[in-house]
C-alpha positions, -999 to 999 in steps of 0.1 A, spaced: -618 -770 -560 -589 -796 -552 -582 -802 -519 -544 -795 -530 -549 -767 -540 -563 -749 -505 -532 -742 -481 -538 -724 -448 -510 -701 -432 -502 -692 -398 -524 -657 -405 -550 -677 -422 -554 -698 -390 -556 -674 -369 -584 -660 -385 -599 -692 -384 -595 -696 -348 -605 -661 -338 -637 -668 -362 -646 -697 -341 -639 -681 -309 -664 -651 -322 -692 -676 -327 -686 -690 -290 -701 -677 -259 -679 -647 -242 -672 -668 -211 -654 -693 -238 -634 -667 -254 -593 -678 -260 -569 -651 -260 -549 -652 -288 -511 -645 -298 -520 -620 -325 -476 -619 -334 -457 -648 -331 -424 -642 -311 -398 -625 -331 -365 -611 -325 -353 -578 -328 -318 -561 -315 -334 -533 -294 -317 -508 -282 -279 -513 -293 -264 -504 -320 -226 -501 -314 -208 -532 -303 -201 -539 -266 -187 -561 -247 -214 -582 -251 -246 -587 -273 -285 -588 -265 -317 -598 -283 -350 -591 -280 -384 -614 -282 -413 -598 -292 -450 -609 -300 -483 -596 -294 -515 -608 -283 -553 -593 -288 -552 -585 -243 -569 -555 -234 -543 -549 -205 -508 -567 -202 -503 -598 -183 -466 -602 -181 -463 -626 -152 -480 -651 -173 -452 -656 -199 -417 -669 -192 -391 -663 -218 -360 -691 -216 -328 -688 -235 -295 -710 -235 -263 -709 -256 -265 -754 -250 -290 -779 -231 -270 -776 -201 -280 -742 -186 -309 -721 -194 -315 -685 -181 -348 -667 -179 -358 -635 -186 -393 -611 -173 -410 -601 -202 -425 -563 -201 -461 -557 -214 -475 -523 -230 -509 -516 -246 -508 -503 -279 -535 -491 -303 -558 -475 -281 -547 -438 -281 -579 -427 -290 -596 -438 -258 -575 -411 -245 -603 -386 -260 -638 -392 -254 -646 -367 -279 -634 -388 -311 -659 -404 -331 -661 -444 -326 -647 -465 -352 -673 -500 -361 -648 -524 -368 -613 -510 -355 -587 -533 -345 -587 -522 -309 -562 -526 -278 -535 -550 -281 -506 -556 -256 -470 -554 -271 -446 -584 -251 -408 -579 -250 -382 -594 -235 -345 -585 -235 -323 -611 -235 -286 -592 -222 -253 -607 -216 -249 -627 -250 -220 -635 -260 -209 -625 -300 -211 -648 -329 -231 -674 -308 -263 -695 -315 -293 -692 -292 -319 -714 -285 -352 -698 -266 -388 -707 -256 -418 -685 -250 -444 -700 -225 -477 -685 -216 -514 -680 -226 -522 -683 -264 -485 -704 -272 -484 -741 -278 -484 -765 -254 -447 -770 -248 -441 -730 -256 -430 -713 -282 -394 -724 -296 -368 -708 -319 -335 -704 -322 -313 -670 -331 -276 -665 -339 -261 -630 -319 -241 -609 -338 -205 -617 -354 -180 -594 -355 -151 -605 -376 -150 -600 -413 -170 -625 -427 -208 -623 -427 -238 -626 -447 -270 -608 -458 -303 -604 -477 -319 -570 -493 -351 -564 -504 -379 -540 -501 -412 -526 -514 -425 -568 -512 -460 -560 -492 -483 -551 -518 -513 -576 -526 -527 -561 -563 -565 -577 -571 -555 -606 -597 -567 -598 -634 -601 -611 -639 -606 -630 -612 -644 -636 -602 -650 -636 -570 -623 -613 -566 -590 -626 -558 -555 -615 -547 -525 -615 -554 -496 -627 -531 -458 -618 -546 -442 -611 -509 -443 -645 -497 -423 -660 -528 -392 -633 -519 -395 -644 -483 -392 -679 -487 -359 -669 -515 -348 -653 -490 -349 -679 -462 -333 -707 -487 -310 -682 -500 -279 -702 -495 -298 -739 -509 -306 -714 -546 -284 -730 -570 -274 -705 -596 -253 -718 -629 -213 -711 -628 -215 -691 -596 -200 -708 -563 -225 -716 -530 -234 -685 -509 -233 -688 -472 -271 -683 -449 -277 -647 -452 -274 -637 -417 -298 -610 -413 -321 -588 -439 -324 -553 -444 -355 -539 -460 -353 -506 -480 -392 -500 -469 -423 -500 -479 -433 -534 -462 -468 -534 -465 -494 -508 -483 -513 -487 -482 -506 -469 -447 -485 -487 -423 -508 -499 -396 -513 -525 -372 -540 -542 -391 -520 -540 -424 -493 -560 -403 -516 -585 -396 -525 -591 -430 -496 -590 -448 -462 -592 -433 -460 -611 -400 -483 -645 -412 -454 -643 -443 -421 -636 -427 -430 -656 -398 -447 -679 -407 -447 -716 -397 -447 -729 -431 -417 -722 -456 -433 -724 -490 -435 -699 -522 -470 -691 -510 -470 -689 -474 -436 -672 -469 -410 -685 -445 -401 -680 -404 -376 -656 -407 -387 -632 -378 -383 -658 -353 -344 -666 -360 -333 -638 -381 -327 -596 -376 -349 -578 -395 -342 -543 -402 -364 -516 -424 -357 -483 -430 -391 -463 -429 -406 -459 -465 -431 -434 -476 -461 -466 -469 -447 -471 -436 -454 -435 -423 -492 -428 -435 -488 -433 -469 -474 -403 -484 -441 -394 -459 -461 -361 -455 -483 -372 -427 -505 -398 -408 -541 -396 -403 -541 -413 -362 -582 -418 -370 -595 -442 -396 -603 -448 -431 -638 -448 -442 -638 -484 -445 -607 -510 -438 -618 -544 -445 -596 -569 -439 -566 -572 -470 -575 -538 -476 -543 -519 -465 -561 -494 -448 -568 -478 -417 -591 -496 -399 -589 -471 -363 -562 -463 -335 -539 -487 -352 -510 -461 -372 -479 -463 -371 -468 -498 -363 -431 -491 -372 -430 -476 -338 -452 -500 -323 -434 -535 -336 -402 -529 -342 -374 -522 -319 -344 -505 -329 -312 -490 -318 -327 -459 -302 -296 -440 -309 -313 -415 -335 -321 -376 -329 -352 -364 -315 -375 -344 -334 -375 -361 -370 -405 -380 -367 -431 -379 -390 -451 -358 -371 -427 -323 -378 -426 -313 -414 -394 -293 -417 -385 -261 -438 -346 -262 -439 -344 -256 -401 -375 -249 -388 -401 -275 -375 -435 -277 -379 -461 -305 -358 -485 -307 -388 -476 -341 -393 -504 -358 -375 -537 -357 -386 -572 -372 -374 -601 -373 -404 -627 -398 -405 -659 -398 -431 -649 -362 -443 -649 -350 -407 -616 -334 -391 -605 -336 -352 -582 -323 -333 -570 -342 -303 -540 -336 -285 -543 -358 -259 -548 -390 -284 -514 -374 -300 -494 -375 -269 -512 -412 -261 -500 -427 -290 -463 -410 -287 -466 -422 -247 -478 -457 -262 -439 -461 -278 -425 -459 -247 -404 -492 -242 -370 -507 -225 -354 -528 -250 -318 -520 -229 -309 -494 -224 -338 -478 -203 -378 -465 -211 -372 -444 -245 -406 -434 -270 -394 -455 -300 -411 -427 -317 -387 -400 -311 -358 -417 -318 -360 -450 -345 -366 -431 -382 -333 -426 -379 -309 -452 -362 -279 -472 -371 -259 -507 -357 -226 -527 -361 -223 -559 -375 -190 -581 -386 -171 -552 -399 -198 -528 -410 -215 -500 -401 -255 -498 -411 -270 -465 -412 -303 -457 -419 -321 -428 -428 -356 -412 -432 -360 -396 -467 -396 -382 -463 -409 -359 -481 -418 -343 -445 -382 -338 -441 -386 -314 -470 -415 -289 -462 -439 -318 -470 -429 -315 -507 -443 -343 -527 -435 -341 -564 -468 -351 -587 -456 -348 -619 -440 -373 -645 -406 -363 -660 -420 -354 -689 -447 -327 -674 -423 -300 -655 -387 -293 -649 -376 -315 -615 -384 -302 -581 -362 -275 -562 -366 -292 -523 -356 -275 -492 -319 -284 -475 -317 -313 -452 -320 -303 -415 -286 -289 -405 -291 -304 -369 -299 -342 -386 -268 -335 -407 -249 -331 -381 -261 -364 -364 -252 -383 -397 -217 -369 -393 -213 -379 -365 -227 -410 -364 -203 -418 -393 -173 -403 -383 -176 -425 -351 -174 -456 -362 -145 -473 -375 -158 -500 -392 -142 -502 -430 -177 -507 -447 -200 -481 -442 -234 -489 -459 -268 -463 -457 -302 -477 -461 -330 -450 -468 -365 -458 -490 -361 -425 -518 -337 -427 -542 -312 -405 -550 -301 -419 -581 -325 -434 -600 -332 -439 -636 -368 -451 -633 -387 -428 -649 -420 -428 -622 -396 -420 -592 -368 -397 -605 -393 -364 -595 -385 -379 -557 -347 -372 -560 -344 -348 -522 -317 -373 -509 -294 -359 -533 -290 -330 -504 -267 -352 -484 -249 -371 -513 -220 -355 -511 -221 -361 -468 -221 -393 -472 -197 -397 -497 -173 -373 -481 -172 -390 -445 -166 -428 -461 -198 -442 -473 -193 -474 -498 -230 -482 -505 -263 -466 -505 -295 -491 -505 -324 -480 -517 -363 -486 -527 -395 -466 -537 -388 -478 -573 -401 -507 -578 -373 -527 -597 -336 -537 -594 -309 -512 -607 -268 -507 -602 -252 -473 -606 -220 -467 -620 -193 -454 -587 -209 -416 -584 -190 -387 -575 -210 -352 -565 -207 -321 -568 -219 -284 -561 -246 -292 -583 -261 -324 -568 -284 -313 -544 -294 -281 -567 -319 -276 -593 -308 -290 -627 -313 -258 -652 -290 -265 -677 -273 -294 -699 -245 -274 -706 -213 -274 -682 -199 -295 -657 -218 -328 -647 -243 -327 -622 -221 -358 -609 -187 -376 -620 -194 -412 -626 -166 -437 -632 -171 -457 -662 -145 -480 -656 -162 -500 -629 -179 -534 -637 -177 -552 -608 -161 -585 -622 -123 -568 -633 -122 -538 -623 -133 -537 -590 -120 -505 -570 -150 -479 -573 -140 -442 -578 -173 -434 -559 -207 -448 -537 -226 -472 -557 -265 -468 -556 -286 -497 -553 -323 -499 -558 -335 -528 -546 -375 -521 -547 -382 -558 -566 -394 -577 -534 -430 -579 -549 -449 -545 -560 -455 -540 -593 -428 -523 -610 -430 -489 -629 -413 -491 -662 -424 -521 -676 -449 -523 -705 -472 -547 -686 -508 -545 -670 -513 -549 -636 -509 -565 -613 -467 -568 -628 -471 -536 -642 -487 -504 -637 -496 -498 -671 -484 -498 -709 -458 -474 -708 -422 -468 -709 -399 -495 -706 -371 -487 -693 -357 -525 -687 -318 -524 -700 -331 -551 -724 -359 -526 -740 -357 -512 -774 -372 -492 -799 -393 -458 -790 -425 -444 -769 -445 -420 -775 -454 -399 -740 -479 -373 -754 -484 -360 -787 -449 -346 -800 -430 -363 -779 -415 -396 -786 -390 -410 -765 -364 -442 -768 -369 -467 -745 -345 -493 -725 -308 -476 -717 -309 -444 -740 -337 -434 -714 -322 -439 -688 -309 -410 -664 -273 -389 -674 -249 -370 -655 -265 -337 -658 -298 -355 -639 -316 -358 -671 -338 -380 -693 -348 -379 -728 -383 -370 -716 -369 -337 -702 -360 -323 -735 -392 -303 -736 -377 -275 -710 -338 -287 -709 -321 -290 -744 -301 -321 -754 -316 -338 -721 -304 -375 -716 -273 -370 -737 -249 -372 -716 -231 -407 -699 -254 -427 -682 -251 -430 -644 -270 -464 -645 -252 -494 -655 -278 -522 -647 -317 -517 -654 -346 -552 -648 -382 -539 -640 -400 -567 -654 -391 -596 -623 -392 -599 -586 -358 -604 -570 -341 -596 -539 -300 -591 -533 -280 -614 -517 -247 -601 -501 -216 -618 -490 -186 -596 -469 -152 -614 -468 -128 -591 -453 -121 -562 -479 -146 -577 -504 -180 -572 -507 -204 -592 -534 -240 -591 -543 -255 -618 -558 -292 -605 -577 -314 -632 -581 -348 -636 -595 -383 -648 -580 -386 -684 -592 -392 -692 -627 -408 -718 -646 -392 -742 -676 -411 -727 -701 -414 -689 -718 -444 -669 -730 -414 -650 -761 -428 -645 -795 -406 -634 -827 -420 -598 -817 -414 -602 -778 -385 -625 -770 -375 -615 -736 -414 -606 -722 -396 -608 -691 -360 -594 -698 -330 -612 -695 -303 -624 -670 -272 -613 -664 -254 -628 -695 -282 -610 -714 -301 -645 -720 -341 -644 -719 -356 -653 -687 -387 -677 -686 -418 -669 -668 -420 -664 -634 -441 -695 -617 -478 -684 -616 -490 -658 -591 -504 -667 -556 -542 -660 -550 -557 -655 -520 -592 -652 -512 -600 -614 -494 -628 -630 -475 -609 -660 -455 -577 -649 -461 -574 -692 -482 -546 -697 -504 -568 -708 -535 -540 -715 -559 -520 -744 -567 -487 -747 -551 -456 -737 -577 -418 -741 -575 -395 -727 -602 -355 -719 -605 -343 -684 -601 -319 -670 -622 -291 -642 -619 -296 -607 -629 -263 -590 -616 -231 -599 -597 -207 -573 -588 -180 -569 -561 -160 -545 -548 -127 -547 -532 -109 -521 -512 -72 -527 -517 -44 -522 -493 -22 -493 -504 5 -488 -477 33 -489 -503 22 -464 -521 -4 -440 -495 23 -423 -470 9 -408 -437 38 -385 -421 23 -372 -384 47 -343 -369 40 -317 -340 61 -287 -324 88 -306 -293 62 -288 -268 30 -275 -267 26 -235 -265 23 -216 -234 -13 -220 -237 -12 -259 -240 -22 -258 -281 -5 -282 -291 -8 -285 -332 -1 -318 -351 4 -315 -388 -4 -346 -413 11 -347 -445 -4 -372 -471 11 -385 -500 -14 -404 -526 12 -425 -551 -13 -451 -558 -30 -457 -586 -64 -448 -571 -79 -420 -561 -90 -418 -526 -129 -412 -520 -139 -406 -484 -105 -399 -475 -106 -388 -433 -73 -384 -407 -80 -397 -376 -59 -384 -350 -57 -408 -320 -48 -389 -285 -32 -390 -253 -65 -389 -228 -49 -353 -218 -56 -343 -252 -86 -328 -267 -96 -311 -297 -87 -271 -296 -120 -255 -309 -155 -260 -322 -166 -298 -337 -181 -290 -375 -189 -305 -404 -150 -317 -415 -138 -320 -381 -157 -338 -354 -143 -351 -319 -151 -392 -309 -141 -400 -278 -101 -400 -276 -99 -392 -321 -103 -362 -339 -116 -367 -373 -109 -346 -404 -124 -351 -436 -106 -344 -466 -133 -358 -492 -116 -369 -524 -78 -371 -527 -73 -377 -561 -44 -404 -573 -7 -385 -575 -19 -357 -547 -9 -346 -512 -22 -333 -488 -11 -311 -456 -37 -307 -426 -31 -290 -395 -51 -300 -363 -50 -281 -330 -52 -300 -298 -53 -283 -264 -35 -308 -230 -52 -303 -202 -35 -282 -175 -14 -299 -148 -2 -330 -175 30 -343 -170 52 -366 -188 46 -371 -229 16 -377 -247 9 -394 -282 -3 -388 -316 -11 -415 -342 -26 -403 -375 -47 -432 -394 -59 -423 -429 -92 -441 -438 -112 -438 -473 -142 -462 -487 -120 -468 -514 -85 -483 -498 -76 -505 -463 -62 -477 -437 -32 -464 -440 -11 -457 -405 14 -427 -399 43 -425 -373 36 -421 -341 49 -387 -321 56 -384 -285 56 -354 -277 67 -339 -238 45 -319 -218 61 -292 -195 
């Protein structure tokens, strides 16, 4: 082999070192930094008056040693602060229970380091060094930018990118790296030139729609694949990139991150969890808990341990089976829940009880994002293809997380409102369509202002048209005949019409597993099958008597139906498409760009080479771009050796292409949106005091999203019970109106009560919001109090 052709990475190293440290004599053992510092926001989500960061990293200690790191941070070389780091063991809940079985091999204690840095100010670069046992000599150093909030920012999307399939005929086995090409787009997202299309800014942080590393989330399967790639010290398309160390990070939790299914975690051990295996090697679940640090501003009680029927809880979620045996150990249970437990600012929270669910500010967005587990659902997990059975009927969303989501979105008043969670709704992809339970709170979301809904769990890139719900989203879809399941607006492209008459759905599960609907073997594919790529064609053949078309006329309608449904729903897949933009058959990852009341993404590929594999009978092998031109093939795959964790491929650079563009643009409307705000000249003998909003929509677009907020007087509160279309935040009342279609009015009445013993007047100021249009501002009354 070529010396060239060998390239170690940060993980690869380490296993190196630790290697040699094994062969040593104890006394001559070297602690080692088993996670590179990383930042992460920690606990806060809404802006403040100022920012904070965290640095994290982990080391292979037994017990924590804080008072041998330092943590320094400046905003300039003239003054540096410092900062206490707090230690925690992880990964040893099971010592808690002398009774479990041990595990040969497991990956053992660990101590989790974090530091909060407080007091930042917005929109401000930071430079910061980690000193202590196991960093380089002169420490640890990296930089980090704090969060903007004005209206211009940046950032990346991608998800389902941790998968390493064995390569095709490789002997000795081999695999195959795809996650560290997305990283390293990701990182030189700005420097990717793309033909006709202007320069992008740095992406300045990256959300993840899940599913970061298979097969069950652990602590071991971090090690392997994600940390040594999205931090590591080399930027390459085989080693990945250091974006951890300078950059937010944020997943949502997918199915892979919580034990595999979303149903439940086995807290034991796999029968065997080699290294690269993506299993469960012992005591190490559950790292999203463990090694990421959220906004801890999500309900208690969601985790995946409680399987939930409708409204009623169940803690079946955590299991412990090793080699066919079954335990039951409920102080290892509460040891790992205890082993959460950490202050990233705003006081000792379990990260467990509180993070699937969470949501943060930045520029002039709000990020929510959700758990869409099937344990949500009363564990329901759909097996079937589309073809096999009519689509699942799943139990409602908790009422009491529901209400958290309402609430959570009615209280901020940032114009973009964006959801992240791993299941789609709305997917054409014919492998994940079964997995549809999100569609219960489609019409939520929508109602109370959301724009844009992120997705994963399918393992390709595709666009919605703007969706609308209805009363028959979230049920079962028994019939073609009728109304739509949804309203789609057809109108949309994203280039000239750019005011969406709904929430765009966005599957971005491309980051590097194989995809489901292409007609490739693995590792690319999973299998010859139906393609469902928007530049497919001609027909496939499911089972005996049933053949099927393939590309767009498969694709998903708006009665929630495919083609391959047609065995128990007549004329299934005939109605519009929901899906406007379909590519299974290449890697990419989204690039975003906010500027004010426009929002673009950018969709770019995994790099290619200058050449193409097309024959006569094939000419797009790898489907086509965005101005329906075949794509070449991608540069060849990464291969690593299982056993030393050696890059054993050549090195390989390529150019990406573009798959999609779209914007959208939320237009001001105050000409031609009227907000009139009136109330009685005194409040009754009671103190009700009842302000009426009329709305008049003479614009040319109907509203989506369309809420009153009522600002008060401090004297004045809401009169009655907070519900689903009318919540109380702080000194506003929020209504929600839903849709307020173009030509309409509307007349609400709210009832305030003023607090006895006011004097003087108070005020009222009615500010019309919708995802669709810039706010809209009413009069302002001033009203005496007697």
């Amino acid at each position: 082999m070529k010396p060239s052709s060998l390239i170690f990475s940060p993980l690869i190293l380490r296993h190196l070192a630790m290697a040699a440290c094994v062969a040593l004599a104890p006394a001559t053992f070297a602690q080692q930094v088993t996670f590179s510092p990383y930042i992460q926001l920690g606990d806060n989500g809404t802006f403040g008056a100022t920012d904070q960061m965290v640095i994290a990293w982990q080391t292979d200690e037994t017990a924590p040693n804080a008072s041998a790191y330092s943590v320094t941070f400046s905003a300039d070389d003239h003054w540096r602060r410092s900062v206490a780091p707090s230690g925690r063991v992880i990964d040893n809940y099971l010592s808690a229970d002398s009774t479990l079985p041990t595990i040969p091999g497991a990956y053992g204690p660990h101590t989790n380091y974090a530091a909060v840095l407080q007091g930042l100010r917005y929109d401000t670069e930071y430079h910061y060094v980690v000193k202590g046992p196991g960093m380089p000599g002169h420490g640890f150093a990296s930089s980090f930018h704090t969060r903007k909030r004005g209206s211009v920012f940046s950032f990346a999307v991608e998800g389902d990118e941790g998968y390493f399939p064995v390569a095709p005929n490789s002997n000795p086995a081999r695999i195959v790296d795809y996650e560290a090409r997305i990283a390293h787009l990701v990182y030189n997202a700005a420097k990717i030139p793309l033909p006709n299309q202007p320069l992008r800014p740095t992406p300045d942080f990256i959300l993840d729609t899940g599913d970061n590393v298979y097969n069950e989330g652990t602590e071991d399967n971090y090690r392997d694949f994600f940390f040594p790639v999205f931090n590591s010290d080399q930027d390459s398309n085989e080693t990945g990139a250091p974006i951890l160390r300078s950059k937010l990070f944020f997943p949502v939790d997918g199915n892979h991150d919580l034990g595999s299914t979303g149903v439940s975690a086995n807290l034991l051990a796999d029968n065997s969890a080699p290294p690269f295996s993506g299993t469960l090697s012992g005591g190490d679940a559950l790292s999203f808990f463990n090694d990421f640090y959220f906004p801890q501003n999500g309900p208690e009680g969601f985790d995946i341990q409680y399987a939930w029927n409708g409204n009623t809880p169940a803690a079946t979620g955590f299991t412990m089976t090793y080699q066919g045996q079954s335990f039951n150990s409920p102080a290892a249970i509460k040891a790992f829940r205890d082993s959460t437990m950490v202050d990233t600012g705003k006081g000792v929270k379990s990260q467990i009880d509180h993070q699937s669910n969470y949501s943060f500010d930045y520029g002039n967005a709000h990020f929510l994002f959700l758990d869409a587990d099937p344990h949500l659902f009363n564990d329901n997990l759909p097996s079937t293809n589309a073809f096999n059975a009519a689509p699942p009927v799943f139990t409602p969303y908790p009422s009491a997380l529901g209400t958290w989501v309402i609430n959570d979105l009615d209280s901020s008043t940032q114009p973009w409102k964006i959801v992240v969670y791993h299941q789609p709704a709305f997917s054409s992809g014919d492998a994940t369509i079964v997995n549809n339970q999100m569609r219960a709170v489609a019409k939520l979301l929508e109602d109370h202002g959301v724009n844009i809904v992120f997705n994963g769990h399918e393992h390709n890139y595709q666009r919605t048209l703007p969706i609308r719900s209805t009363s028959r989203t979230a049920g079962p879809v028994s019939t073609t005949a009728g109304s739509p399941a949804v309203y789609v607006d057809p109108t949309f492209d994203g280039a000239t019409n750019t005011v969406p008459d709904g929430v765009l759905y966005i599957v971005e599960g491309a980051g590097g597993n194989r995809d489901f609907d292409g007609a490739f073997a693995p590792p690319r594919g999973s299998g010859v099958g139906l393609d469902e790529d928007d530049s497919a064609s001609g027909t496939f053949t499911d089972e005996p008597g049933l053949t099927v078309p393939q590309g767009p006329a498969s694709w998903l309608d708006t009665n929630l139906t495919n083609p391959e449904m047609v065995n128990f729903l007549p004329n299934a897949g005939q109605g519009p498409k929901i899906t406007a933009r379909f590519k299974a058959k290449i890697f990419s990852f989204g690039d975003v760009v906010v500027a004010g009341n426009k929002l673009t993404l950018f969709q770019i590929t995994e790099p290619l080479q200058s050449t193409s594999s097309a024959t006569a009978a094939d000419p797009a092998p790898y489907g086509t771009d965005i101005n329906g031109q075949p794509l070449n093939d991608p540069i060849p795959d990464t291969e690593v050796d299982p056993a030393t964790g050696q890059v054993v491929s050549s090195p390989a650079t390529g150019a990406s292409a573009l798959l999609d563009k779209w914007s959208i643009t939320r237009p001001g409307v105050s000409s031609f949106v009227s907000a009139t705000l009136s109330a009685p000249r005194h409040a009754d003998m009671s103190g009700i005091l009842t302000y009426n909003v009329h709305i008049q929509n003479s614009s040319q677009y109907s509203l989506n999203g369309t809420q009153v907020r009522l600002r008060l007087s401090p004297s004045v509160s809401l009169a009655g019970t907070p519900g689903d279309t009318i919540t109380e935040q702080g000194s506003e009342v929020v209504v929600t109106i839903g849709r307020l279609a173009a030509g309409a009015t509307q007349d609400i009445s709210i009832p305030t009560a003023v607090s006895a013993g006011s004097h003087g007047e108070v005020d009222g100021l009615a500010v019309v919001t919708s995802s669709t249009v810039q706010p809209v501002f009413s009069n302002r009354v001033r009203t005496p109090v007697r």
